[in-house]
C-alpha positions as CSV (number, residue, x, y, z in Angstrom):
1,X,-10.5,-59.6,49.4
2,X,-7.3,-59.1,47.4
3,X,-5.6,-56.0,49.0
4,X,-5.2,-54.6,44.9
5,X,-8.5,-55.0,44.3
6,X,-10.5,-51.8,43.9
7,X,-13.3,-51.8,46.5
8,X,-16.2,-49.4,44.6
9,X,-19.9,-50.3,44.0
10,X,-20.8,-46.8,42.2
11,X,-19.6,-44.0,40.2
12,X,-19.3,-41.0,42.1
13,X,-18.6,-38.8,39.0
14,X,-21.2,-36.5,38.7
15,X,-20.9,-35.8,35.1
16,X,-20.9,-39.9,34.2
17,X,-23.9,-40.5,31.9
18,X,-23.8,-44.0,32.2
19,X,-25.8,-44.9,35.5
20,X,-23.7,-47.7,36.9
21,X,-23.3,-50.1,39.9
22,X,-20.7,-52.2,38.9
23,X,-16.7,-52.1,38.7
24,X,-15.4,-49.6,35.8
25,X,-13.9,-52.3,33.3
26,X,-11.0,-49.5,33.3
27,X,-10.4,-47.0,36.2
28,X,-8.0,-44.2,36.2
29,X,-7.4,-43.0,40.1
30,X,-5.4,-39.7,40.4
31,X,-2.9,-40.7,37.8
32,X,0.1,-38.6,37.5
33,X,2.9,-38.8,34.4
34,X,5.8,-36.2,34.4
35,X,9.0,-35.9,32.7
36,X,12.5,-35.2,34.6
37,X,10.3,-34.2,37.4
38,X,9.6,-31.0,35.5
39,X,7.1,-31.3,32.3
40,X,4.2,-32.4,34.0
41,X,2.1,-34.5,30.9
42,X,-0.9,-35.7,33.1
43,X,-2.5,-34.4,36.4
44,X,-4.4,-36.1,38.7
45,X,-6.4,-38.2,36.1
46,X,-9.7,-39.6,37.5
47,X,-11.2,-41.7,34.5
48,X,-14.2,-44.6,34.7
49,X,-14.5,-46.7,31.8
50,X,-17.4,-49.3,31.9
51,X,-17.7,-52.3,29.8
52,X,-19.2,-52.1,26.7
53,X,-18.7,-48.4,26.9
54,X,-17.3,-46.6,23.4
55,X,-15.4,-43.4,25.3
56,X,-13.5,-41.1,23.4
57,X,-10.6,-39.1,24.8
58,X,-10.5,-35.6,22.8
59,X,-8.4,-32.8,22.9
60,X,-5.9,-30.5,21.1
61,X,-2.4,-32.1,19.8
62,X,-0.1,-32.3,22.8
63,X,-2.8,-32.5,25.4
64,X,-1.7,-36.1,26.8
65,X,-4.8,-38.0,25.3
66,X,-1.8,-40.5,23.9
67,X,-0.1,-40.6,27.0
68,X,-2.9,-41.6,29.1
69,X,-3.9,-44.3,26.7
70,X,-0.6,-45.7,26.8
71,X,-0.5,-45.7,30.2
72,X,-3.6,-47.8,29.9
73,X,-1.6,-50.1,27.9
74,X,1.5,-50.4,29.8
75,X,3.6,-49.0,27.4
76,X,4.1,-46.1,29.7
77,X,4.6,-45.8,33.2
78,X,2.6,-43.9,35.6
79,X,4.4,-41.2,38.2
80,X,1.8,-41.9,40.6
81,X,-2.0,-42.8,41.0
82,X,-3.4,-46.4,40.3
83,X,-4.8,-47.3,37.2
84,X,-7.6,-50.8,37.9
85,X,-8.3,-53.2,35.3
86,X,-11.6,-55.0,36.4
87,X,-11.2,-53.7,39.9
88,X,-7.4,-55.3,40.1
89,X,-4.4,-52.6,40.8
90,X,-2.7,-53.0,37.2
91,X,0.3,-50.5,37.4
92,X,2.7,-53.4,37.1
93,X,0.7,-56.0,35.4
94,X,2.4,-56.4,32.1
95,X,0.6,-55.4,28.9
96,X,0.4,-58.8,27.5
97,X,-1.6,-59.7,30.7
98,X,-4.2,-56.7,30.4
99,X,-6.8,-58.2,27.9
100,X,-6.1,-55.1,25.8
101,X,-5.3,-54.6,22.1
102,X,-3.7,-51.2,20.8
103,X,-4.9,-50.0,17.2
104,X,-2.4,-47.5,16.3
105,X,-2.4,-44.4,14.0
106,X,0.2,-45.6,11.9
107,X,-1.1,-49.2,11.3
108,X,2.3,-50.9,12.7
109,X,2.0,-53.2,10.1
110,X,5.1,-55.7,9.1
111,X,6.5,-55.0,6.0
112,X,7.7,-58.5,5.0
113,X,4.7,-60.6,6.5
114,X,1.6,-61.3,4.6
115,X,-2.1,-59.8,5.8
116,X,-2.6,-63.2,7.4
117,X,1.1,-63.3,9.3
118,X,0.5,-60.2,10.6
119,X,-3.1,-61.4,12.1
120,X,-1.5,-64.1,13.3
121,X,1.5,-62.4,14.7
122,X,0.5,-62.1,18.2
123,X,-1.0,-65.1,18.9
124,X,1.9,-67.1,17.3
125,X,3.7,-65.9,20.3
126,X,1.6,-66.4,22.6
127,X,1.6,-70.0,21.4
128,X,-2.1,-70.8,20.5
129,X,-2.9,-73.8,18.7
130,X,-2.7,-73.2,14.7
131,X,-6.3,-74.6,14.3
132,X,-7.5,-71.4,16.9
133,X,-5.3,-68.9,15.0
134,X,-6.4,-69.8,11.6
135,X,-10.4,-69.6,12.9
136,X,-9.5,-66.3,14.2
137,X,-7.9,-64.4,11.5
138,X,-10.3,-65.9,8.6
139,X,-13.8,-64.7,11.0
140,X,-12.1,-61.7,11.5
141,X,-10.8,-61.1,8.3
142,X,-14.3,-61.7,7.0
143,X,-16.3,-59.2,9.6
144,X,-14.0,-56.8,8.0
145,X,-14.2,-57.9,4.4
146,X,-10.3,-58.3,3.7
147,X,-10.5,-62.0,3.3
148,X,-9.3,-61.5,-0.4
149,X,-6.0,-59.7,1.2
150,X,-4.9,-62.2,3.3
151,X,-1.8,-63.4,0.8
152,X,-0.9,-59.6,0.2
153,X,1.9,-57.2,1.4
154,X,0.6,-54.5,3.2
155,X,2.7,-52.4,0.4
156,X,-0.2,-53.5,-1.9
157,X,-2.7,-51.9,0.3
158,X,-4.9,-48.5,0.8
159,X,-4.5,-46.9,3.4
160,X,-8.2,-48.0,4.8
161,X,-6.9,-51.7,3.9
162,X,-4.1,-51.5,6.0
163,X,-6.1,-50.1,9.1
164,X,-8.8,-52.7,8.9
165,X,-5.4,-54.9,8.7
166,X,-4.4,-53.3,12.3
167,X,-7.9,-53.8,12.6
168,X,-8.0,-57.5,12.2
169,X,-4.2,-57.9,14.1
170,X,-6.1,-56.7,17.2
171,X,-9.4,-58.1,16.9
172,X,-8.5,-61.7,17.0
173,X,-6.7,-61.4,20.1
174,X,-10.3,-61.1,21.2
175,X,-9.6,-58.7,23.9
176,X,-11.8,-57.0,26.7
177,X,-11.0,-53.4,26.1
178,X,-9.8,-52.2,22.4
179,X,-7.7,-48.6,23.1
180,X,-7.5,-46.5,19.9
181,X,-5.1,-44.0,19.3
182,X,-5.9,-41.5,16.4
183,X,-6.2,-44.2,14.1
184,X,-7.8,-42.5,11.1
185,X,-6.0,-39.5,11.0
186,X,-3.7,-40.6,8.0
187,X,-6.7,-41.5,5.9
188,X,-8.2,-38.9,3.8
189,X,-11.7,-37.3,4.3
190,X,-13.6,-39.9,2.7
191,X,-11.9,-43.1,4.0
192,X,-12.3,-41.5,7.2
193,X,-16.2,-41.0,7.1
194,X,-16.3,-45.1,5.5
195,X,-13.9,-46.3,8.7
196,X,-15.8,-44.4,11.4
197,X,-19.0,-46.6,10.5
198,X,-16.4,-50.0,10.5
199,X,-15.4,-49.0,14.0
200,X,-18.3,-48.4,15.1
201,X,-19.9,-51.5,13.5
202,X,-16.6,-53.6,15.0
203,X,-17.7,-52.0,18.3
204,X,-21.5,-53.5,18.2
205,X,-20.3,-56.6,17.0
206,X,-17.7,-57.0,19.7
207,X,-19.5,-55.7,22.9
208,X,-16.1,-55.0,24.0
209,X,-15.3,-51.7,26.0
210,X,-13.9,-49.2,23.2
211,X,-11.1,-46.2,24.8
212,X,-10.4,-43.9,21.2
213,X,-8.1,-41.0,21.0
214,X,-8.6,-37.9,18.5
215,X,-8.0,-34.7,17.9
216,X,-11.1,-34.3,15.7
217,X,-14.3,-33.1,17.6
218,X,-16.4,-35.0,14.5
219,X,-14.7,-38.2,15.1
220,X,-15.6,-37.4,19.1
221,X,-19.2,-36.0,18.3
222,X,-20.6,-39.3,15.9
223,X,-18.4,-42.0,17.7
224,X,-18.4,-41.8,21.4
225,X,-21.2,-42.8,24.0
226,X,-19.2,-40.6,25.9
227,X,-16.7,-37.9,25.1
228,X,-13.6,-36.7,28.0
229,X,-12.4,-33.3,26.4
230,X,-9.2,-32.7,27.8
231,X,-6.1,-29.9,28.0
232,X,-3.1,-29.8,29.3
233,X,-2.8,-33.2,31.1
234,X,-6.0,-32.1,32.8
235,X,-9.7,-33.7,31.9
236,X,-12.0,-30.4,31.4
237,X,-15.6,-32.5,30.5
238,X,-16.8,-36.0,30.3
239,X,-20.5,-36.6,29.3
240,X,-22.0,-37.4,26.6
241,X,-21.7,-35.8,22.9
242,X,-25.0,-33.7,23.5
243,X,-24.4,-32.7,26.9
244,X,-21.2,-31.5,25.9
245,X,-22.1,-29.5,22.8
246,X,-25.5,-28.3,24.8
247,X,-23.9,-27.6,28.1
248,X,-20.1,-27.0,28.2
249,X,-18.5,-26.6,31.3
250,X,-15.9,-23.8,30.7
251,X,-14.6,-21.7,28.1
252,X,-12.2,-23.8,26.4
253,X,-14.8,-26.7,25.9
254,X,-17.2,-24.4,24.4
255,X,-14.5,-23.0,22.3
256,X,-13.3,-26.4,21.0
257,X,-16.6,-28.4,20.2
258,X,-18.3,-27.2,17.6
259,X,-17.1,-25.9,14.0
260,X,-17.3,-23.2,13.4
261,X,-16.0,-22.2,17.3
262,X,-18.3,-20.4,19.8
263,X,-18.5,-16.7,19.6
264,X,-17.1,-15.2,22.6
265,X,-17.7,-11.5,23.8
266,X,-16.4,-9.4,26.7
267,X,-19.9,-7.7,28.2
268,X,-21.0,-6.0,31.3
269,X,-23.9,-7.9,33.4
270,X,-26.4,-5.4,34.3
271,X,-29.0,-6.3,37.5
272,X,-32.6,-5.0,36.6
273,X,-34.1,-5.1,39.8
274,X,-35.7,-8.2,38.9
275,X,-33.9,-9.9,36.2
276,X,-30.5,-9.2,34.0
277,X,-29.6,-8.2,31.1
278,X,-26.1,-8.1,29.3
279,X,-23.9,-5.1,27.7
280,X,-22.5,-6.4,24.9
281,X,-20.3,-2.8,23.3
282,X,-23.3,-0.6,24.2
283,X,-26.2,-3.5,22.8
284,X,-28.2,-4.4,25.3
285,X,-29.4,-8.1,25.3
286,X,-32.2,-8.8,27.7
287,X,-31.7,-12.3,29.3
288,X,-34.2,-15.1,29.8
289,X,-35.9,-16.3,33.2
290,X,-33.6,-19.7,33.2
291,X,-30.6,-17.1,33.1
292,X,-31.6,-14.8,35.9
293,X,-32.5,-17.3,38.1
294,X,-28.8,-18.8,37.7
295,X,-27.4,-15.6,38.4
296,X,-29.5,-14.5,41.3
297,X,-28.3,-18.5,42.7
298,X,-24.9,-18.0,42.5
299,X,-24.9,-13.9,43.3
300,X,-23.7,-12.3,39.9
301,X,-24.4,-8.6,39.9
302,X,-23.4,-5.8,38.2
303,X,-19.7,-7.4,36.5
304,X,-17.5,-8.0,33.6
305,X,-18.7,-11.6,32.3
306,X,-17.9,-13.7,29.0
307,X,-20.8,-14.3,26.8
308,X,-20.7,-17.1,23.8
309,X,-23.0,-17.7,21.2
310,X,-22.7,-20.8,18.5
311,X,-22.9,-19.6,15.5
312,X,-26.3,-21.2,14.2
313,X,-27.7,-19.6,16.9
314,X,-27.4,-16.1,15.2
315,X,-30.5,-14.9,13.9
316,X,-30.5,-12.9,10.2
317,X,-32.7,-10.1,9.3
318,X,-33.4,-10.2,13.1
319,X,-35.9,-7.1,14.3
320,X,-36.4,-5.1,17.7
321,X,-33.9,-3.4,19.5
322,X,-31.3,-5.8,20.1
323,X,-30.9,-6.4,16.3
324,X,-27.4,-5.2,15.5
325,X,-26.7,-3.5,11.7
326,X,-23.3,-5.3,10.6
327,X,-21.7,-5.7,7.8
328,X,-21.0,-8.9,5.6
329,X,-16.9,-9.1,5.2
330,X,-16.6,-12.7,4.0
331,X,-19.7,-16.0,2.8
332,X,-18.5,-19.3,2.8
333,X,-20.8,-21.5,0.8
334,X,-20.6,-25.1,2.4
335,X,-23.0,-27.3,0.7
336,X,-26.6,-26.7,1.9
337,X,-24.9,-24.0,4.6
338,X,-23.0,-20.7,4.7
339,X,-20.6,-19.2,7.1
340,X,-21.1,-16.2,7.3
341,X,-18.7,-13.5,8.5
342,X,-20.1,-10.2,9.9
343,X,-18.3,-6.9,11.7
344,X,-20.4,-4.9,13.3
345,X,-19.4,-0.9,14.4
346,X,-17.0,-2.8,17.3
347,X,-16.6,-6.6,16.8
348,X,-17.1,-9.4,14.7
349,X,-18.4,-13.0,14.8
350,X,-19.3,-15.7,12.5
351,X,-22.9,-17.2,11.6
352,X,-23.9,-20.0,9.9
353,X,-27.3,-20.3,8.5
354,X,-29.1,-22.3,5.6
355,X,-26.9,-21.6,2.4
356,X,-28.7,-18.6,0.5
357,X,-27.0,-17.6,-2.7
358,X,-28.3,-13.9,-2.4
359,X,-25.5,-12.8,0.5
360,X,-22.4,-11.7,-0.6
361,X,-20.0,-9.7,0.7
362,X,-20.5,-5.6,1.4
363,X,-24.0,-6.3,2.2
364,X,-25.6,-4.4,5.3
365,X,-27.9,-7.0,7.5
366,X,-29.6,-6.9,10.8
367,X,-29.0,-9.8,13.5
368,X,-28.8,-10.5,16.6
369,X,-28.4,-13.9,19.3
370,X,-31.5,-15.9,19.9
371,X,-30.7,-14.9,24.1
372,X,-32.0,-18.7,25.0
373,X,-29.0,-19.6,23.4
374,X,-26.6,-17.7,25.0
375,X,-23.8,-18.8,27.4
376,X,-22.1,-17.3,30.1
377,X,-19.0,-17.6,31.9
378,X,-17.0,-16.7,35.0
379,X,-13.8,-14.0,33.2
380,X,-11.7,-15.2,36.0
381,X,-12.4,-19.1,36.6
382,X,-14.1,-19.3,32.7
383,X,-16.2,-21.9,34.3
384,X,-19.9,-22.1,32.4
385,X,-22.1,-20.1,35.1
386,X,-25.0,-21.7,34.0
387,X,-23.8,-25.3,34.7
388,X,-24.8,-27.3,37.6
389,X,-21.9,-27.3,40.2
């Protein structure tokens, strides 16, 4: 066996969704990247991309999501770690030898070449036959219905012209593993929504193994069969979209998917003999079985703990004793929802229910959590305490 090649037969990551056997088309093993040995970008990355696979890397600006996928590419070197392309050590393989085309977020379009030369660009160099080129860049230009561009500037084009342009450029290199970074995020609101469903639809049509970079959790959410939330160099999550919005493993995922954020409280955990409930300010919420027995497991007694609550998970006009008055400061319409803002005696939070013109501002209501839905988490480690370990 080649002494670079990875030697694996399973994933062993116990948060991958997809139940694999074979070689991760991309695999990322402790990967390091730091700057004048001081700003550390990336720490001890452990990444398995499988073919076929449409994983999206998501995470605030500045996080090192761009940084890792270049690093994919081989536009940026690694400190340390391994990165394996098809099981084959890859650190030093050039990027023109990966079977990878990079979609960028500012198209990287030439100015002075036609939609065709640009296609065409990259396999010009690499010195395939005209007859092959031409094929290529009319089937592509076709699957992505800019056949009737192909003699234009991209100075002539939209914005979601020239991307399906950077589009096309990479698609007729016909390569294994398409890495994505932030392309839509100069396009507006609209263009974005139409491109999303022509990646996606590039994605089926391909079968190729699809890495994507954003900043935007809707992008993340609708796109990927997977989704690695990331901060600070460090991966935080990677499951799938559901998972992640259901399940989130620590505070700062809960408190970056989902618009608008999680609620987060400071509360007191109180052990009823035989179950919990939580202090929330003097409220008293009485916690469900699932949540007890999770506690008891992992020995939480009477302590300071961080509760979160989505916001659709508030309940209006809620009755009983944990119903809390508070009053209405602010109500965003948003089409068939509202956000609601509320401030009760000592803290506020947001809801969002079905839109209903009668709630405006000044308005005294009763509500309270529906306690399935609530979250909890470690104050010192913020780690979700009701997530598997």
């Amino acid at each position: 066996m080649n002494r670079n090649a990875l030697n694996i037969t399973k994933s062993d990551n116990k948060h991958n969704s997809c139940d694999k056997t074979e070689i991760p088309k991309v695999l990322l093993d402790h990967v390091y990247k730091s700057y004048d040995r001081k700003h550390e970008a990336v720490s001890d990355f452990n990444l398995e991309v499988y073919e076929h696979e449409f994983l999206v890397m998501l995470g605030p600006s500045g996080c090192g999501k761009s940084t890792i996928l270049r690093m994919i590419a081989g536009l940026e070197e690694i400190t340390s770690g391994n990165i394996y392309m098809d099981g084959l050590l890859s650190n030093d393989l050039a990027p023109r030898n990966r079977h990878i085309a990079m979609v960028f977020q500012n198209y990287a379009l030439y100015p002075h070449m036609t939609v065709y030369e640009n296609m065409a660009f990259g396999l010009k160099m690499r010195k395939t036959p005209t007859g092959e080129i031409d094929r290529r860049v009319r089937e592509a230009a076709i699957i992505l219905d800019i056949e009737g561009y192909l003699n234009r500037q991209p100075r002539s084009l939209s914005g979601g012209e020239r991307q399906r342009v950077a589009l096309g450029r990479a698609m007729v290199r016909e390569p294994e593993v398409f890495l994505m970074d932030e392309p839509l995020s100069s396009l507006d609101a609209q263009l974005r929504i139409q491109m999303r469903a022509e990646i996606l639809k590039l994605h089926q049509k391909t079968a190729s193994t699809f890495i994507y970079v954003t900043h935007d959790q809707t992008e993340a959410m609708t796109m990927g069969s997977r989704i690695v939330v990331i901060n600070n160099g460090r991966i935080q999550q990677t499951d799938t979209p559901q998972r992640i919005y259901e399940c989130p493993a620590n505070r700062f995922v809960a408190g970056f998917i989902g618009s608008p954020s999680m609620n987060f409280f400071n509360a007191s955990l109180q052990n009823n003999g035989g179950g919990f409930s939580l202090s929330v300010n003097s409220h008293i919420l009485k916690l469900k079985k699932e949540h007890c027995e999770a506690l008891s497991k992992k020995n939480y007694r009477n302590q300071a703990i961080i509760t979160g609550i989505r916001p659709e998970d508030i309940i209006i006009n809620g009755d009983g004793e944990d119903a809390i008055p508070c009053r209405i400061e602010l109500a965003e319409p948003a089409g068939h929802e509202m956000y609601v803002h509320l401030q009760s005696e000592k803290f506020s939070f947001i809801a969002r229910i079905k839109n209903d013109y009668g709630i405006k501002p000044g308005q005294i209501l009763r509500v309270k959590p529906d306690t399935g839905k609530l979250h909890l988490f470690d104050p010192v480690t913020e780690k979700n305490i009701l997530s598997a370990d």
